[in-house]
C-alpha positions as CSV (number, residue, x, y, z in Angstrom):
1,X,9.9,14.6,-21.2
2,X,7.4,12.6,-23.0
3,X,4.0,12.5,-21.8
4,X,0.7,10.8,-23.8
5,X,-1.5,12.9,-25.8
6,X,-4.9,12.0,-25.4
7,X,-6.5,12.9,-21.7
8,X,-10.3,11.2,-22.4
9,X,-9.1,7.9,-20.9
10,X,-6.4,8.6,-18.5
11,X,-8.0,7.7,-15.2
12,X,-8.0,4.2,-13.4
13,X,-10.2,2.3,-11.4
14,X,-10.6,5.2,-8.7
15,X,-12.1,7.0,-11.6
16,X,-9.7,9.8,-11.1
17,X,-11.3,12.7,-12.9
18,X,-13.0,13.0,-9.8
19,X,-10.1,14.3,-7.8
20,X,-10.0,17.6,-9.9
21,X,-13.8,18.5,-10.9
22,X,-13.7,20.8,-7.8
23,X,-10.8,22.5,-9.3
24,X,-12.1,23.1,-12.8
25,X,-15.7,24.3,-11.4
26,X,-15.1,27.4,-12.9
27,X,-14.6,25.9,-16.6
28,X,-16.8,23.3,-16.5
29,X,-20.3,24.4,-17.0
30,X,-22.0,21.3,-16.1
31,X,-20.8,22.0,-12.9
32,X,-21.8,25.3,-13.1
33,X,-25.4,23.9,-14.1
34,X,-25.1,21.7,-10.7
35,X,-24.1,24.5,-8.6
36,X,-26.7,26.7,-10.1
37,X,-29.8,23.7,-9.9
38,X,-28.8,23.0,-5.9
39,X,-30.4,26.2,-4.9
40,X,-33.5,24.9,-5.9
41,X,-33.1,21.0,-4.7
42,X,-31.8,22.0,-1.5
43,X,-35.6,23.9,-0.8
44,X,-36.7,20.0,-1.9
45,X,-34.2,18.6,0.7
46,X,-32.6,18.1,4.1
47,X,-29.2,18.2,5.2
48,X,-27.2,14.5,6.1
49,X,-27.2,14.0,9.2
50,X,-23.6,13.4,11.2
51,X,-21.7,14.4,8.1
52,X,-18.4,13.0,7.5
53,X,-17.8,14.3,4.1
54,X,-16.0,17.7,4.7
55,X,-17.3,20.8,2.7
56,X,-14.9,23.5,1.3
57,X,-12.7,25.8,3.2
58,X,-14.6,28.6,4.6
59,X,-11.5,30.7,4.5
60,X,-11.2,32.3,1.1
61,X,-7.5,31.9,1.2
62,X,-7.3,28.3,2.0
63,X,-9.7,27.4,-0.4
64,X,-7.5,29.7,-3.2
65,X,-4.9,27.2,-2.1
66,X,-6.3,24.1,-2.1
67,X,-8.0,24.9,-5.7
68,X,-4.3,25.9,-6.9
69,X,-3.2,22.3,-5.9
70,X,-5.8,20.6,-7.4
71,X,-5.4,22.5,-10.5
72,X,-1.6,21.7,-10.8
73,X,-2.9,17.8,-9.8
74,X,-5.1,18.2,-12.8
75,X,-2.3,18.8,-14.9
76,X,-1.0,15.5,-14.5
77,X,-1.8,12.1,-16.1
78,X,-3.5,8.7,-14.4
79,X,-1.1,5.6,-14.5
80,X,-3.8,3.6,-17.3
81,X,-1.9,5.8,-20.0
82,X,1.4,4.5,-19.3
83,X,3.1,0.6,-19.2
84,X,2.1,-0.4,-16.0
85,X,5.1,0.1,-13.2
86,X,5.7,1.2,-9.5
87,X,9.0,2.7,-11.0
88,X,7.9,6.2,-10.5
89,X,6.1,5.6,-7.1
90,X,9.0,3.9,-5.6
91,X,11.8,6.4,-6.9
92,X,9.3,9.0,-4.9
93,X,9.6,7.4,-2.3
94,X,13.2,7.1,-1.9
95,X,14.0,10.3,-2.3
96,X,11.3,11.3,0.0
97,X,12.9,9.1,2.6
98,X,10.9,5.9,2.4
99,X,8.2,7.8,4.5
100,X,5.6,4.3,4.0
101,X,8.0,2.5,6.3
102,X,7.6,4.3,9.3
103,X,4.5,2.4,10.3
104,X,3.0,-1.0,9.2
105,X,-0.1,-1.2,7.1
106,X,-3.1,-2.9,6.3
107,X,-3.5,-3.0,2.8
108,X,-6.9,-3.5,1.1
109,X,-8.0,-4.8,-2.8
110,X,-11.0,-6.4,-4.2
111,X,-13.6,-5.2,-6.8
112,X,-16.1,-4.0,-4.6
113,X,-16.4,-2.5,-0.8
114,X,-12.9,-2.1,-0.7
115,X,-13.6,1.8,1.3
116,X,-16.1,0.6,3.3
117,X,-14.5,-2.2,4.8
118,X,-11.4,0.8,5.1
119,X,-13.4,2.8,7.2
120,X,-14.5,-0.1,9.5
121,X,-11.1,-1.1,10.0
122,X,-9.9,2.4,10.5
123,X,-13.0,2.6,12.9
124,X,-12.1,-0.5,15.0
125,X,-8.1,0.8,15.2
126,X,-9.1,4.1,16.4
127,X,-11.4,2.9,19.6
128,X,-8.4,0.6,20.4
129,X,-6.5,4.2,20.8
130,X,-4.2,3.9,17.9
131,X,-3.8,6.7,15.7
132,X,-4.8,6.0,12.3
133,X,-3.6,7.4,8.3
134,X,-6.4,6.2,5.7
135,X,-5.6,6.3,2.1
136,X,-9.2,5.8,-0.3
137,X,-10.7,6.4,-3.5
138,X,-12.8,7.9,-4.9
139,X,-13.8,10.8,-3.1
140,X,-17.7,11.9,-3.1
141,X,-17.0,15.4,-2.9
142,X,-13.5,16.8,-1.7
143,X,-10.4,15.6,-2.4
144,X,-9.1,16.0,1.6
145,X,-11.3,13.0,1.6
146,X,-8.7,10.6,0.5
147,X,-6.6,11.3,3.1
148,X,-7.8,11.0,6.9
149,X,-5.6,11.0,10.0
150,X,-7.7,9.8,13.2
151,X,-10.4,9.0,11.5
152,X,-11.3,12.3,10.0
153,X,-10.1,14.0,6.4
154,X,-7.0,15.6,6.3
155,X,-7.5,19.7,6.6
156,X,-7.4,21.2,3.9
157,X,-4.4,23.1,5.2
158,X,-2.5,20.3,6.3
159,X,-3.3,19.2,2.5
160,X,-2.1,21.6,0.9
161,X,1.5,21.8,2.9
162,X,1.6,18.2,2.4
163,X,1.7,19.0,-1.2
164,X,4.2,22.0,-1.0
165,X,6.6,19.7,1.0
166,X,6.7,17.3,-1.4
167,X,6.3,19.2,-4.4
168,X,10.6,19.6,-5.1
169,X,10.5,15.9,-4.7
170,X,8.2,15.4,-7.3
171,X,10.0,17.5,-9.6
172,X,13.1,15.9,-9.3
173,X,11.2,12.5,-9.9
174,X,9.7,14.4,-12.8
175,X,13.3,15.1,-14.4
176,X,14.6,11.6,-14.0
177,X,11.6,9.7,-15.6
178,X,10.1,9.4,-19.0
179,X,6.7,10.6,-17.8
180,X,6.1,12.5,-15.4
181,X,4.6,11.1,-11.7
182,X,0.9,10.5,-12.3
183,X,-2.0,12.4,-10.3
184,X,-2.6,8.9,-8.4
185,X,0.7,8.2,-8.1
186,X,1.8,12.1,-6.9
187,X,-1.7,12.0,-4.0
188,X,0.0,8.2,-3.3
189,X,3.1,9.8,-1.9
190,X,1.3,12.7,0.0
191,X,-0.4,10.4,1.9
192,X,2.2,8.0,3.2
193,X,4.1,11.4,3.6
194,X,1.4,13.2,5.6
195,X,1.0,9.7,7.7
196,X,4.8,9.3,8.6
197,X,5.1,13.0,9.6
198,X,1.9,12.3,12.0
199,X,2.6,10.2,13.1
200,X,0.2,7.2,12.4
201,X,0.5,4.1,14.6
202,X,-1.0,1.8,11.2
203,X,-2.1,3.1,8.0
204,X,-5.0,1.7,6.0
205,X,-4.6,1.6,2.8
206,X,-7.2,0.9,-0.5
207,X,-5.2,0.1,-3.7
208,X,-7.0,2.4,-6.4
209,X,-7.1,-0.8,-9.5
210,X,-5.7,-4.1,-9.3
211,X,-2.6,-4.3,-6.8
212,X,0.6,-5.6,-8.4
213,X,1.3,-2.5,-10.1
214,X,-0.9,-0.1,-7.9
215,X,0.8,3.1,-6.9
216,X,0.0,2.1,-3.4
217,X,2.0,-1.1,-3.4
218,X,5.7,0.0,-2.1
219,X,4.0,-0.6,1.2
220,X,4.4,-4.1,2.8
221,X,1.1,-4.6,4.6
222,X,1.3,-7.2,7.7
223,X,-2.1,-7.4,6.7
224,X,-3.6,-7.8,3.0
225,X,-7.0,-8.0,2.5
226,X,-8.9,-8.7,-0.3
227,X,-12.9,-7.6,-0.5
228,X,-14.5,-9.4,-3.2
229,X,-13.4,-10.1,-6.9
230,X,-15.8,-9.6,-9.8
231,X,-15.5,-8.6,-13.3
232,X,-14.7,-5.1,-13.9
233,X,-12.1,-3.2,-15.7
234,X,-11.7,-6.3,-18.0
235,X,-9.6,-4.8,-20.7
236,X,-7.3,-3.8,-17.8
237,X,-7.2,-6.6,-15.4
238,X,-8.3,-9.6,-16.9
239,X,-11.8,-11.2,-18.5
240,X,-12.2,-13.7,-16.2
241,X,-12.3,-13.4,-11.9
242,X,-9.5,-15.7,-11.8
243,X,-7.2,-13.3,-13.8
244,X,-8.5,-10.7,-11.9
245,X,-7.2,-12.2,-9.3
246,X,-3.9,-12.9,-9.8
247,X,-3.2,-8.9,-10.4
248,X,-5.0,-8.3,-7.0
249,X,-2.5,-10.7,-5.0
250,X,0.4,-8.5,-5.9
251,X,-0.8,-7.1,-2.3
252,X,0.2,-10.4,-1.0
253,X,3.3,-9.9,0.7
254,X,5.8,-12.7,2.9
255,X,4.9,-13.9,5.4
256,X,1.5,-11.5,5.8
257,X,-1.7,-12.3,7.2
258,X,-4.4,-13.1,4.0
259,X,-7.9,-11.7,4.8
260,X,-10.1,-13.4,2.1
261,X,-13.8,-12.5,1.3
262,X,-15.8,-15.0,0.1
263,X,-14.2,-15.6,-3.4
264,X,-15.1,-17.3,-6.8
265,X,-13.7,-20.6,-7.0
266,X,-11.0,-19.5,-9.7
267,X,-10.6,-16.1,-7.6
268,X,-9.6,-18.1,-4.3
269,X,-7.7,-20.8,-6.3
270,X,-5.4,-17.9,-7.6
271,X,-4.8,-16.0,-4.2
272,X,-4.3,-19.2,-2.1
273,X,-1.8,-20.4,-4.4
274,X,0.2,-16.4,-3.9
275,X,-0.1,-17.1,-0.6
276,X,1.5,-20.5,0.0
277,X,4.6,-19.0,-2.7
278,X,5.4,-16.2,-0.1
279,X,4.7,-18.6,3.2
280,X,1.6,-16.3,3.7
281,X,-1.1,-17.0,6.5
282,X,-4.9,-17.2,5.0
283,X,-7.8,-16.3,6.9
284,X,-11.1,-17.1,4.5
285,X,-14.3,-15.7,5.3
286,X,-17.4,-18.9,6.4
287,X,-13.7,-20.8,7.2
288,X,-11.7,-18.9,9.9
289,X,-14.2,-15.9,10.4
290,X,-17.9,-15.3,9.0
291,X,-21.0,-14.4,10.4
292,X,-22.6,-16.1,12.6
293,X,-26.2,-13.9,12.6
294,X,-27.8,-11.0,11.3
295,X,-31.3,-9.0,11.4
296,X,-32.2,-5.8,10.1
297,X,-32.5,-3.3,12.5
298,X,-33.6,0.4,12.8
299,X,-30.9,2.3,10.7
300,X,-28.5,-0.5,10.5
301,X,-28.3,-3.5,11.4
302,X,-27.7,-6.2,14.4
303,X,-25.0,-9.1,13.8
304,X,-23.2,-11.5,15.6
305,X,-19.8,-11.9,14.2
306,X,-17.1,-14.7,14.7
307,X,-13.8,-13.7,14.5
308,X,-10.4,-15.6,14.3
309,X,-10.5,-15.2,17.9
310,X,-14.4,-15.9,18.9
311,X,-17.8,-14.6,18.5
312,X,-18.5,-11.0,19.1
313,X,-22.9,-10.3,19.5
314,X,-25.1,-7.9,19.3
315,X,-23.1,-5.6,17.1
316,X,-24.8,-3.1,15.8
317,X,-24.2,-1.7,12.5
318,X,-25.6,1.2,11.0
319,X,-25.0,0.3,7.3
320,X,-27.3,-1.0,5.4
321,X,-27.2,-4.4,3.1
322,X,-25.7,-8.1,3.4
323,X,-22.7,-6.8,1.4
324,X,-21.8,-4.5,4.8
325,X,-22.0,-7.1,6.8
326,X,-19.9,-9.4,5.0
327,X,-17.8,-6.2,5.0
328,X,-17.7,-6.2,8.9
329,X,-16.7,-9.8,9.1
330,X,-13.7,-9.0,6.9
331,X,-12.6,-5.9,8.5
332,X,-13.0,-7.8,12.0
333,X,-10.6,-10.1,11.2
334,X,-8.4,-8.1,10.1
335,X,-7.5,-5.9,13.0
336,X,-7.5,-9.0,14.8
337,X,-5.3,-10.5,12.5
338,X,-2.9,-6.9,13.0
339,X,-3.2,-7.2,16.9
340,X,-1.8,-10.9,16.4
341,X,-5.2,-12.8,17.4
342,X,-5.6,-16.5,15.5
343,X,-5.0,-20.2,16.0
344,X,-1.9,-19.7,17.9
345,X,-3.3,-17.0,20.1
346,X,-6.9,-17.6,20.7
347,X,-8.3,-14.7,22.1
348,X,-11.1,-12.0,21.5
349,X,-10.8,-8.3,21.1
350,X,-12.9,-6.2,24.0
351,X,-16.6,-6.8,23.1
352,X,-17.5,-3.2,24.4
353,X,-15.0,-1.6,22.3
354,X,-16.2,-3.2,18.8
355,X,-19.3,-2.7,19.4
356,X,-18.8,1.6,20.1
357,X,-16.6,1.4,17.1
358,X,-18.8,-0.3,14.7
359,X,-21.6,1.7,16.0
360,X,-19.7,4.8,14.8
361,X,-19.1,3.5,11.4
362,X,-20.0,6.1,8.2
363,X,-20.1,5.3,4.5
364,X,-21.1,8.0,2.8
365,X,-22.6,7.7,-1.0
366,X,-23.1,3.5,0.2
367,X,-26.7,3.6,0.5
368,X,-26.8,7.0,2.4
369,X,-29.6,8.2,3.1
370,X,-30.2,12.2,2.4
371,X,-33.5,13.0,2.3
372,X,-37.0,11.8,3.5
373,X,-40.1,12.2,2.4
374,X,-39.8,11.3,-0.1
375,X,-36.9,9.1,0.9
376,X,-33.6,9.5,-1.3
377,X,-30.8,7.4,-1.2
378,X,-27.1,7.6,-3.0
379,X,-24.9,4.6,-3.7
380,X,-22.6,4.4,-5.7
381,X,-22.7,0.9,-7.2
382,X,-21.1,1.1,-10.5
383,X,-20.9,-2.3,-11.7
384,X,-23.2,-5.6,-12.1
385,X,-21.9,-6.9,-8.8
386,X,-22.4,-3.7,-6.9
387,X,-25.7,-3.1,-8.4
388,X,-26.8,-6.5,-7.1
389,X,-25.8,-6.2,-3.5
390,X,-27.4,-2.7,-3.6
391,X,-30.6,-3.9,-4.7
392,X,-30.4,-6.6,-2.1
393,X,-29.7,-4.2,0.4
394,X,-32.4,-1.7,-0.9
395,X,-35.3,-4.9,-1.3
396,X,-34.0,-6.0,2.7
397,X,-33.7,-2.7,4.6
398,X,-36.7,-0.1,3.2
399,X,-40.4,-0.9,2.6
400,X,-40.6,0.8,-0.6
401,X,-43.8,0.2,-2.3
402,X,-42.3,2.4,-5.8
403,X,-39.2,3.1,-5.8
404,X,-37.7,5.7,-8.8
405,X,-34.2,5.2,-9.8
406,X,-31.8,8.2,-11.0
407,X,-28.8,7.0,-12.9
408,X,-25.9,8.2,-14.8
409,X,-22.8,5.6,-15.5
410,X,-19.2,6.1,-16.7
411,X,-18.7,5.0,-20.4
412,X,-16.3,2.2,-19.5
413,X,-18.7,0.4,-17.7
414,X,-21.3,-2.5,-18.3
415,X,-24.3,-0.2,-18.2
416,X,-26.7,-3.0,-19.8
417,X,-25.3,-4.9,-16.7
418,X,-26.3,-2.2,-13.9
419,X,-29.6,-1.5,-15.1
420,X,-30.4,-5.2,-15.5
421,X,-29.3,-5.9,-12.0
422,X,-31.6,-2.9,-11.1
423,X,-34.7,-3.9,-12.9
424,X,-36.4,-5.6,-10.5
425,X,-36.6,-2.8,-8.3
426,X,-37.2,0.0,-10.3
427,X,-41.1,0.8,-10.5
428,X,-39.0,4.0,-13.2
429,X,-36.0,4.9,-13.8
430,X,-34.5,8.8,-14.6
431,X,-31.7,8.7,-17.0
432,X,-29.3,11.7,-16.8
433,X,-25.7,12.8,-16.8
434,X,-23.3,13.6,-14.4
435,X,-20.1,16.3,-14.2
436,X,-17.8,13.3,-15.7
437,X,-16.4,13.5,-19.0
438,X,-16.0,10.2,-19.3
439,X,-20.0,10.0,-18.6
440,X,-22.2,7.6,-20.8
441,X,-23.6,10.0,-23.6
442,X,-27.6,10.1,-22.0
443,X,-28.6,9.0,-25.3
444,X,-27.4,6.2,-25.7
445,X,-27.8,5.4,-22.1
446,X,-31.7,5.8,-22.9
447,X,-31.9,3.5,-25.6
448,X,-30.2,0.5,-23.1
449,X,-32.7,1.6,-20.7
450,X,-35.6,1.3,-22.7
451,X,-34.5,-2.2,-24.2
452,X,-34.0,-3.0,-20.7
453,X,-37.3,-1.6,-18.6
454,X,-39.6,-0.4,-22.2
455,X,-39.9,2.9,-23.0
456,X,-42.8,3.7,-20.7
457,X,-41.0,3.0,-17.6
458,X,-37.6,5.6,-18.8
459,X,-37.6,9.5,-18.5
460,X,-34.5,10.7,-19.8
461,X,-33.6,14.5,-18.6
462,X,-30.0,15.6,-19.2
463,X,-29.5,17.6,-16.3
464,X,-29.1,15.8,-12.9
465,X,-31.0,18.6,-11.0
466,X,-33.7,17.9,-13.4
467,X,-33.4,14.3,-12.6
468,X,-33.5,14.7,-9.2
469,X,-36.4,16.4,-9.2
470,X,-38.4,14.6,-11.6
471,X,-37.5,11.6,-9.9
472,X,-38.4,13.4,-6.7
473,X,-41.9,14.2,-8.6
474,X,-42.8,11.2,-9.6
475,X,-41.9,9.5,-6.1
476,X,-44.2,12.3,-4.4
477,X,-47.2,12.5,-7.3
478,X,-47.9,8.9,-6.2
479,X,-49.4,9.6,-3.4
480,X,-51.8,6.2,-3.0
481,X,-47.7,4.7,-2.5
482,X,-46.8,5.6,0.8
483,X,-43.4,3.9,0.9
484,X,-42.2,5.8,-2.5
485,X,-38.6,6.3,-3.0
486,X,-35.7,7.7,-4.9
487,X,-32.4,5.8,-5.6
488,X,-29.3,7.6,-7.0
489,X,-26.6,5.2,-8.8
490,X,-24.4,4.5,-11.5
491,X,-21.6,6.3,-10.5
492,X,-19.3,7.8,-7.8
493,X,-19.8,10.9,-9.7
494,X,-23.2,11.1,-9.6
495,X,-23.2,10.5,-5.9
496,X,-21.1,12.8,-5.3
497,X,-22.5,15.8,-8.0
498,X,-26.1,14.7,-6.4
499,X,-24.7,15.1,-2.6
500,X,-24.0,18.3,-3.8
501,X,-27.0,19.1,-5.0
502,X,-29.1,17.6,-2.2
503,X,-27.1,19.2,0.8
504,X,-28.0,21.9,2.3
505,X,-25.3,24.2,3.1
């Protein structure tokens, strides 16, 4: 059974690694380092309010067996090794029964907000008193994350007898193939499994890169929708948006519903044409669906929203940044598209029931805020194009008269970009490292920052609980700034190692 030989670069645009650093705590001692530094950051720090990210099993014995699985997980390679195929996925999936048929979906791509606009759906589903499976990645802490049933993560128990259910499946998938199943592709088939034995009424699911090849896509979603496109993963996907594009329309299925975000012109030139080929129906957001008016608001903010079936006001949503709200607007249509709402059936969801479930909305590590005084806030924009909206939503939503930035990025991605887009905002910026392996080497991280901000504006400290609390420092030694503030970035990664870090627990 062959398998590829070099594990540095075998995860994909979930940024995989993620799924087993829990697991490999005890051998990695940068995590040990982070562990070790959040007894001192947490005396710095309060706890996030309304948590939705779960912590580890309490019960020794659970937690043993949910570190076991993510340890044989680990063991396994991402897809980006391998010729792209849904080969593997699908032979899972017959011999498991065809489990991702036993409810429709709402399947999501795009280069950026792609989980938020998950959880909004998921959200808007759930107050409408249908049960709900939600597939996402990354995770910001635990890897029960990925998987929610009812809007919450999957127990860790239920987890791990997911696993152990499928396991002999696996195995016998294992035998037949060249290479093995793939840790995506293995997690892929636990959660249509865990949503088909629940059973879920819809499932929501995020593609983890691109779409036609995407472990996720043996599904057929009624609805696709795609977030928007932007350059990233080039040497995978494509150099331009438009190529980009036409690997994310693989999601497009016949005669589905099309839920477009505002698009490049090449972008929405390449998915319109996918969907007239399979007799698709397109809904494009400022065409169909947009928003109609926003305003900031305490903790969120207020928008009025028109649908494919008319306008919904004074929804409140307690996200932060224009890119949410476009987010909103997308994920809106959608579950109206899902409940059948449109030009042939002109009609508007109940008011009062969007508005409680968009009310309830969570992001966490999408400008969450985790501390105050001075106020610190994790996102995890890893790109140019995430990095912008973040800014925007950072310069919009919070007075900040100094505002220190903490970043660490993956090596694959356009650093110089990031920390241009960031700039602006930036009165200094901390550059570290975070539990990845794959992390930029600090470095040479420094030496972009400083061409980017000079050299007097860039501390560089290795550690991220040094990080954090020199950028902590230097937010609170400033005392004649009365708005100062931290930002965390760069990374899912070091969102979620920071969370960690900052949490008290």
């Amino acid at each position: 059974m062959s398998e590829p030989s070099d594990r540095s670069d075998q995860f994909d645009d979930s940024e995989q690694f993620h799924d087993i650093v829990d697991a490999e705590t005890d051998r990695d001692p940068d995590l040990a380092v982070i562990e070790a530094g959040s007894r001192t950051l947490r005396a710095m720090s309060g706890p996030p309010q309304g948590d939705p990210v779960p912590s580890r099993p309490l019960d020794p014995e659970v937690d043993k067996a949910l570190r076991d699985v993510e340890t044989e997980l680990s063991t396994r390679w991402g897809e980006t090794k391998l010729e792209p195929s849904v080969t593997r996925i699908a032979a899972l999936m017959d011999v498991l029964g065809e489990p991702q048929r036993a409810y429709p979906s709402i399947h999501i791509t795009g280069t950026n907000g792609k989980t938020s606009t998950a959880r909004m759906i998921e959200a808007l589903l759930g107050a409408f008193d249908l049960r709900t499976g939600r597939y996402t990645s990354p995770h910001v802490q635990t890897i029960t994350e990925r998987i929610s049933l009812d809007g919450a993560p999957i127990e860790a128990e239920r987890f791990v007898e997911t696993y152990r259910d499928i396991k002999p499946y696996v195995e016998l998938v294992d035998a037949r193939e060249e290479y093995r199943l793939s840790f995506f592709e293995v997690l892929t088939g636990m959660a249509y499994a865990a949503f088909a034995d629940a059973p879920v009424d819809v499932a929501v699911v995020e593609v983890g890169m691109g779409g036609t090849w995407d472990a996720t896509n043996v599904i057929d979603g009624s609805v696709a929708v795609v977030t928007p496109i932007d350059l990233d993963h080039t040497d995978r996907l494509g150099d331009t948006t438009g190529a980009i594009a036409g690997e994310k329309s693989g999601i497009i299925k016949p005669d589905a519903t099309v839920i477009l975000a505002q698009q490049p012109v090449d972008a929405a030139q390449v998915l319109l044409k996918k969907a007239v080929e399979v007799d698709a129906t397109v809904a494009r957001e400022g065409m169909e669906f947009g928003i109609v008016s926003r305003e900031v608001a305490v903790g969120g903010q207020l928008l009025t929203l028109r649908g494919l079936g008319g306008e919904y006001d004074n929804v409140f949503l307690p996200l932060y940044g224009a890119h949410q709200a476009h987010n909103a607007a997308v994920a809106l249509a959608a579950v109206e598209a899902f409940f059948g709402i449109g030009s042939q059936h002109a009609r508007t969801l109940d008011l009062d029931t969007v508005r409680r479930a968009f009310a309830q909305v969570a992001s966490p590590g999408r400008l969450e805020v985790v501390r105050s005084s001075p106020t610190v806030i994790l996102d995890a924009a890893h790109n140019p194009h995430g990095a912008r909206a973040t800014a925007d939503g950072i310069t919009e939503s919070f007075g900040f008269s100094r505002l220190i930035g903490v970043v660490s990025t993956s090596g694959d991605k356009d650093a110089r970009g990031l920390l241009e887009a960031f700039e602006p905002i930036f009165a200094e910026v901390v550059v570290t490292a975070n539990s990845n392996p794959r992390a930029t080497d600090v470095d040479a991280l420094a030496a972009i920052a400083v061409e980017v901000f000079g050299e007097d504006r860039v501390v560089v400290e290795p550690r991220l609980d040094d990080a954090l609390e020199a950028a902590i420092t230097l937010a609170e030694e400033h005392e004649e700034f009365s708005g100062a503030g931290v930002l965390v970035t760069g990374s899912i990664f070091t969102v979620g190692d920071a969370r960690l870090l900052l949490k008290r627990g």
